[in-house]
N, CA, C and O atoms as a DFTB+ gen file, in Angstrom:
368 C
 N C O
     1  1       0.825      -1.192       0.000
     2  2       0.000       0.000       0.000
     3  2       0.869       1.257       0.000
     4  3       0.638       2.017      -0.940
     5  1       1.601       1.546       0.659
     6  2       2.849       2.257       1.146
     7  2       3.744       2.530      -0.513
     8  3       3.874       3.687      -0.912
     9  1       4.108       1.753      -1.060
    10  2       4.299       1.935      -2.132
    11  2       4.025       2.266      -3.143
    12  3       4.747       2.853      -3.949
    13  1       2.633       1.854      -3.296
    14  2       1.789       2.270      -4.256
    15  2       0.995       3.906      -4.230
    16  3       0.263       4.493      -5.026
    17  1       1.528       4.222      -2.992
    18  2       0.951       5.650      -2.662
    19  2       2.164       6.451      -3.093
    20  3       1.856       7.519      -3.621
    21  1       3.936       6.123      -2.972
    22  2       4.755       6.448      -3.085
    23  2       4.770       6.835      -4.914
    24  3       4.982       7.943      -5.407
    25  1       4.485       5.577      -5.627
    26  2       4.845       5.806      -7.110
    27  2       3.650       7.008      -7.923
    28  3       3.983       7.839      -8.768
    29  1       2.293       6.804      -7.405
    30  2       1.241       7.777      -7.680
    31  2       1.794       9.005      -7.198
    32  3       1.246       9.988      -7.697
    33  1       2.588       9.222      -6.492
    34  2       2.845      10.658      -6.440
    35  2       4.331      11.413      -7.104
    36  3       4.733      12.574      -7.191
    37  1       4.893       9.998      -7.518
    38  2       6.038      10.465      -8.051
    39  2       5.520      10.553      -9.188
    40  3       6.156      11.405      -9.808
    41  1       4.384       9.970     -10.049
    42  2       3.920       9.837     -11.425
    43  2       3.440      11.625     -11.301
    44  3       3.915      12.226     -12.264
    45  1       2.835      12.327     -10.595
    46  2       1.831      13.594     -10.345
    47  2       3.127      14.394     -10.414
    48  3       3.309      14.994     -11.474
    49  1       3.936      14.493      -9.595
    50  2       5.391      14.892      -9.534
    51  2       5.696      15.362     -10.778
    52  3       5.526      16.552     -11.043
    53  1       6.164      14.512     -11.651
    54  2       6.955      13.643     -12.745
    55  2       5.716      14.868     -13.504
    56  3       5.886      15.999     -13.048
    57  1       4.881      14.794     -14.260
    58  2       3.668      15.456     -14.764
    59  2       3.127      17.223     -14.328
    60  3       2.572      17.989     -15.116
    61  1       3.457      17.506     -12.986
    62  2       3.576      18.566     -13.152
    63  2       4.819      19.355     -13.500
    64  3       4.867      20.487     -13.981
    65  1       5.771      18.589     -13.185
    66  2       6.932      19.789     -13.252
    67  2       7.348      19.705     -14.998
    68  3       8.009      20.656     -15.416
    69  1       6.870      18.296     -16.273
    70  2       6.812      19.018     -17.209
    71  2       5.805      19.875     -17.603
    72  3       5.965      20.652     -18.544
    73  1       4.810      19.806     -16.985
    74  2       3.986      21.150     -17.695
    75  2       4.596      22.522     -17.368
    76  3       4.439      23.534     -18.051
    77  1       5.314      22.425     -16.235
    78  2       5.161      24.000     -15.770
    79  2       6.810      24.150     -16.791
    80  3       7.185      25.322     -16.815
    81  1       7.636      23.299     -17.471
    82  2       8.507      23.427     -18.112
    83  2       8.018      24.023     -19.593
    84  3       8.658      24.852     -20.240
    85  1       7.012      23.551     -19.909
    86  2       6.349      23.920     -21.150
    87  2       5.804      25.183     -21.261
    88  3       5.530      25.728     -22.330
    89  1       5.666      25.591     -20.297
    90  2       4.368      26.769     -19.917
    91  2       5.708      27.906     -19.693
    92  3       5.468      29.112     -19.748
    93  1       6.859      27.492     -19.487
    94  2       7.328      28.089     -18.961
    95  2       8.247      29.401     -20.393
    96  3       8.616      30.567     -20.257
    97  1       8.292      28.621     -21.403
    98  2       8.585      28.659     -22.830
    99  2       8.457      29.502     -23.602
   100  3       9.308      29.944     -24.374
   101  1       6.850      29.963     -23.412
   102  2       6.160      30.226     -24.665
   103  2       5.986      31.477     -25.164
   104  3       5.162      31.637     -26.065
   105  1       6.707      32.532     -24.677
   106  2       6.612      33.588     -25.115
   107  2       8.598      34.249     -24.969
   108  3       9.463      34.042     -24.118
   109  1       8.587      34.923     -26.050
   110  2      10.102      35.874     -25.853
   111  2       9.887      36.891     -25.507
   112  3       9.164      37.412     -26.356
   113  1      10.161      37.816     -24.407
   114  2       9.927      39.200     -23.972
   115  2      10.605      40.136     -24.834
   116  3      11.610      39.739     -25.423
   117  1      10.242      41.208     -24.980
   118  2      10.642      42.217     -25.791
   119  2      11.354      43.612     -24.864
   120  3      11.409      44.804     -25.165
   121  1      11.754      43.005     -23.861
   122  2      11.729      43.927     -22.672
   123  2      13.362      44.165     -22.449
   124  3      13.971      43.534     -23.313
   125  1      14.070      44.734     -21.740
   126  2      15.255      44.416     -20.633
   127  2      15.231      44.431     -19.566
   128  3      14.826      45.304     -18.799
   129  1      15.771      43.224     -19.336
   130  2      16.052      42.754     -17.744
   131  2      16.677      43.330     -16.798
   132  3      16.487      43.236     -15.585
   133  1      17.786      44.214     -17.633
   134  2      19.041      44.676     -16.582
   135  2      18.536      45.746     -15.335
   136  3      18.806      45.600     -14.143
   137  1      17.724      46.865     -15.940
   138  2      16.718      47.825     -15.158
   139  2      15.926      47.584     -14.384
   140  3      15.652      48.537     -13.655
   141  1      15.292      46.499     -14.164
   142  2      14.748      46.191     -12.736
   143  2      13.100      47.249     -12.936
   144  3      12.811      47.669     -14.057
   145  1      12.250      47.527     -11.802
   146  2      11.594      48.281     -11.620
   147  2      12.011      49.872     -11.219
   148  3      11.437      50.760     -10.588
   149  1      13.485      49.754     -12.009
   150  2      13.954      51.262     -11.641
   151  2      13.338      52.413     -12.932
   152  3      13.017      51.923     -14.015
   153  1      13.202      54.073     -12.691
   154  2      13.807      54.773     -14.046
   155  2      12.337      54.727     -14.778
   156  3      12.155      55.483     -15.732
   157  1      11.420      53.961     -14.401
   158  2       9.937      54.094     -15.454
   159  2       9.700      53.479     -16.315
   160  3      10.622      52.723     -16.623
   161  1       8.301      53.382     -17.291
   162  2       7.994      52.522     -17.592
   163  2       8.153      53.247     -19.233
   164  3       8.095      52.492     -20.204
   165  1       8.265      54.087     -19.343
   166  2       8.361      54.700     -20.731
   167  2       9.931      55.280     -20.487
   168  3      10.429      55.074     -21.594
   169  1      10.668      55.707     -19.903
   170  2      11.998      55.139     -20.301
   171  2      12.641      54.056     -20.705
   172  3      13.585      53.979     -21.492
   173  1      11.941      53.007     -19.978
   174  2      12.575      51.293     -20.080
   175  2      12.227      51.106     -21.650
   176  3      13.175      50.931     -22.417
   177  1      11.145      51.131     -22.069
   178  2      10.628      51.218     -23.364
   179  2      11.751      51.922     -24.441
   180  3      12.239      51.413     -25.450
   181  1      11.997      53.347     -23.833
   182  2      12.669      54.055     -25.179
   183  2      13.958      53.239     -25.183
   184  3      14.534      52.979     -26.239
   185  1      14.421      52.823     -23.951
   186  2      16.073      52.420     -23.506
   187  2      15.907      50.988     -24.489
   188  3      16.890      50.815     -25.210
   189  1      15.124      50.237     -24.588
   190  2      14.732      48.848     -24.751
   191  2      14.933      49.297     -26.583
   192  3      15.752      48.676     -27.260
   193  1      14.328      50.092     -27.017
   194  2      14.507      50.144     -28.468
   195  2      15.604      50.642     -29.019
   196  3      16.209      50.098     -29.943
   197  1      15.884      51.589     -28.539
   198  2      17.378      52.144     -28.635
   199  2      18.502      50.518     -28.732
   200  3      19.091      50.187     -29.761
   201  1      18.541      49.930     -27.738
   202  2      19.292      48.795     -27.565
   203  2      19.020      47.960     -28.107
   204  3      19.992      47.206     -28.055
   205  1      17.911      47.318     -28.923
   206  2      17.722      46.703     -29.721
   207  2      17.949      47.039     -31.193
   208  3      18.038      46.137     -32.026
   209  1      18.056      48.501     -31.566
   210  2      18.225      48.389     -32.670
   211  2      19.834      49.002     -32.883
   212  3      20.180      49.551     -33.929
   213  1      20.830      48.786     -31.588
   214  2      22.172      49.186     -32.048
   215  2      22.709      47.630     -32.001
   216  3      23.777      47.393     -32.566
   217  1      21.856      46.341     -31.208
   218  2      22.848      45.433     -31.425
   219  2      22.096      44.793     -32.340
   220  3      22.794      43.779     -32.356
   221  1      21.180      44.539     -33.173
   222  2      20.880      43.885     -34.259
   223  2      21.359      43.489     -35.458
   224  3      21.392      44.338     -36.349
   225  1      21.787      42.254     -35.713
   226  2      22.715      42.455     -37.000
   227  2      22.640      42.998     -38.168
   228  3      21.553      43.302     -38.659
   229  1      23.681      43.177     -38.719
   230  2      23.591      44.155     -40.675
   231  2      24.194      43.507     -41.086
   232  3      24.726      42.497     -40.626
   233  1      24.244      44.121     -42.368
   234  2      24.832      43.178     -43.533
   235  2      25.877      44.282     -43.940
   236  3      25.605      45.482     -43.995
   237  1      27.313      43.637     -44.264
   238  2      28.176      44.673     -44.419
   239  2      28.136      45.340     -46.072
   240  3      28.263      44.477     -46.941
   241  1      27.974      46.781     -46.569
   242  2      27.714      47.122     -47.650
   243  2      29.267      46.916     -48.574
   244  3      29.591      47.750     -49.419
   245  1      29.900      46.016     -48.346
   246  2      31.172      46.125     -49.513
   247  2      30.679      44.422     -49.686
   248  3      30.227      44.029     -50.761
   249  1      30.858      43.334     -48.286
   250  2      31.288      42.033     -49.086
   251  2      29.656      41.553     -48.232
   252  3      29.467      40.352     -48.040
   253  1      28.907      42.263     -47.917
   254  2      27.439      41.827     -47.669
   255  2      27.518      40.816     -46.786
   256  3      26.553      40.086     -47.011
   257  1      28.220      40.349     -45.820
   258  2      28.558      39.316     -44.822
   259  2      27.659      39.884     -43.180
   260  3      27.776      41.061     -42.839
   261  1      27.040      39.153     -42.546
   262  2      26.670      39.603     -41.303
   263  2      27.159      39.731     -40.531
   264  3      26.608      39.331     -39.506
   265  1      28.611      40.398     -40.378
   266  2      29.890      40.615     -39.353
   267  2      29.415      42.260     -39.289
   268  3      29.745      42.782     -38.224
   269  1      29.141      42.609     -39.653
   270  2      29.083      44.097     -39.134
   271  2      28.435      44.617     -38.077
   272  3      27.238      44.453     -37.840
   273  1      29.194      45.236     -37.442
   274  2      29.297      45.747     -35.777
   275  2      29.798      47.242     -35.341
   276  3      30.826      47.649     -35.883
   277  1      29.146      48.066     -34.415
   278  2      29.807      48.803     -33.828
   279  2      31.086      49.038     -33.216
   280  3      31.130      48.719     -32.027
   281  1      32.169      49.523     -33.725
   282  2      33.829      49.600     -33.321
   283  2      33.395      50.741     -32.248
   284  3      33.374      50.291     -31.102
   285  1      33.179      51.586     -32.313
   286  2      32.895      52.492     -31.102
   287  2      31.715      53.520     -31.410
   288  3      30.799      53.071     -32.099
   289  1      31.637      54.656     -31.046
   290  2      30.564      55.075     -31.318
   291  2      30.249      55.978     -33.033
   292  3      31.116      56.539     -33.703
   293  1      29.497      55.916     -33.204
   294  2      29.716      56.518     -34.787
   295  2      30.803      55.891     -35.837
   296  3      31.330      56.528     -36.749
   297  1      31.061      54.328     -35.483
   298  2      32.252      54.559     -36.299
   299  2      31.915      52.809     -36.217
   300  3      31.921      52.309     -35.092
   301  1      31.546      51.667     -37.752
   302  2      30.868      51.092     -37.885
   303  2      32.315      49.971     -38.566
   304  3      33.171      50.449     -39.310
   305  1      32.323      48.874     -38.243
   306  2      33.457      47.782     -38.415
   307  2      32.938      46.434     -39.377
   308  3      31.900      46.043     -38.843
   309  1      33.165      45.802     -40.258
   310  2      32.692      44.573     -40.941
   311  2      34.097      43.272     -40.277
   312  3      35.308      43.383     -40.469
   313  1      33.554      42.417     -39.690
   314  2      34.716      41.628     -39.067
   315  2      35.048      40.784     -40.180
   316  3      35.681      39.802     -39.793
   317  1      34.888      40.800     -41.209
   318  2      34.808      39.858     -42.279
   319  2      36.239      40.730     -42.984
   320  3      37.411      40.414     -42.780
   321  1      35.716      41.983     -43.917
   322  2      36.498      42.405     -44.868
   323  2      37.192      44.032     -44.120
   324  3      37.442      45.033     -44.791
   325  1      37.325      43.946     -43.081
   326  2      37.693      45.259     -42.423
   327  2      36.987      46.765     -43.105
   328  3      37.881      47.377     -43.689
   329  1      36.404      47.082     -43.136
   330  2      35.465      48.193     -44.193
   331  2      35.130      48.558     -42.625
   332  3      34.624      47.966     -41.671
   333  1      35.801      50.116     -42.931
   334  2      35.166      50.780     -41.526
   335  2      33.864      51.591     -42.422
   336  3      33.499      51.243     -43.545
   337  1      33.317      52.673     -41.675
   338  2      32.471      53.511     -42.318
   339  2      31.622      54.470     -41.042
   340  3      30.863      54.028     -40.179
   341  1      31.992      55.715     -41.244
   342  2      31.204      56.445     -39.962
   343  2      30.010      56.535     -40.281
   344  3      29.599      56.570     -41.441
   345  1      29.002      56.604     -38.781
   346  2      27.073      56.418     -39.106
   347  2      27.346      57.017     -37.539
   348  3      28.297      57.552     -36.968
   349  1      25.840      56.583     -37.145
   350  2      25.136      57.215     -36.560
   351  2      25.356      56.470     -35.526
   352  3      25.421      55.261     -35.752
   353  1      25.548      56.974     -34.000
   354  2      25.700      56.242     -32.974
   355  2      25.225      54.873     -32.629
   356  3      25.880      53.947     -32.150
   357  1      23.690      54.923     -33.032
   358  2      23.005      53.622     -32.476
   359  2      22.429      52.753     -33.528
   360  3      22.046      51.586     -33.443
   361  1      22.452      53.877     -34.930
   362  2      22.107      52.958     -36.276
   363  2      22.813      53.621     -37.463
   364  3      23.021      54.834     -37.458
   365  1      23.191      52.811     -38.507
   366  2      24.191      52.962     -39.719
   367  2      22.960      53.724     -40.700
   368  3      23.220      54.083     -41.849
């Protein structure tokens, strides 16, 4: 009896913790984490787009490769074919 009460609950066990793995999944936030509930809710927003659209990848305009990256500010690097090119702080 003792046993059989033991495995029914490891089976319930076993069954919830994959659902709550599944559940746990299903959406990608569009948000940043690093800010906390600090600074507001429409700063976090502007900060959140700003930062999303300086690390997003490009395509480099000489050998069209997706190595292209920010070298520092205004000043735009292809890790592929070295092609610098000055732009705009947060977008080319």
């Amino acid at each position: 009896m003792l046993l059989q009460e033991q495995e029914s609950r490891s089976r319930t066990n076993n069954i919830s913790m994959a659902n709550s793995r599944v559940s746990g999944m299903k959406y990608k936030s569009e948000s940043l984490k690093g800010l906390g509930a600090k600074y507001g809710a429409t700063l976090r927003r502007r900060y959140t787009k700003i930062y999303l659209m300086l690390k997003r990848r490009r395509n480099c305009p000489m050998c069209g490769s997706i190595r292209f990256k920010r070298e520092a500010i205004g000043i735009w690097k292809c890790g592929k074919c070295n092609y610098k090119v000055a732009g705009g702080a947060y977008d080319l």
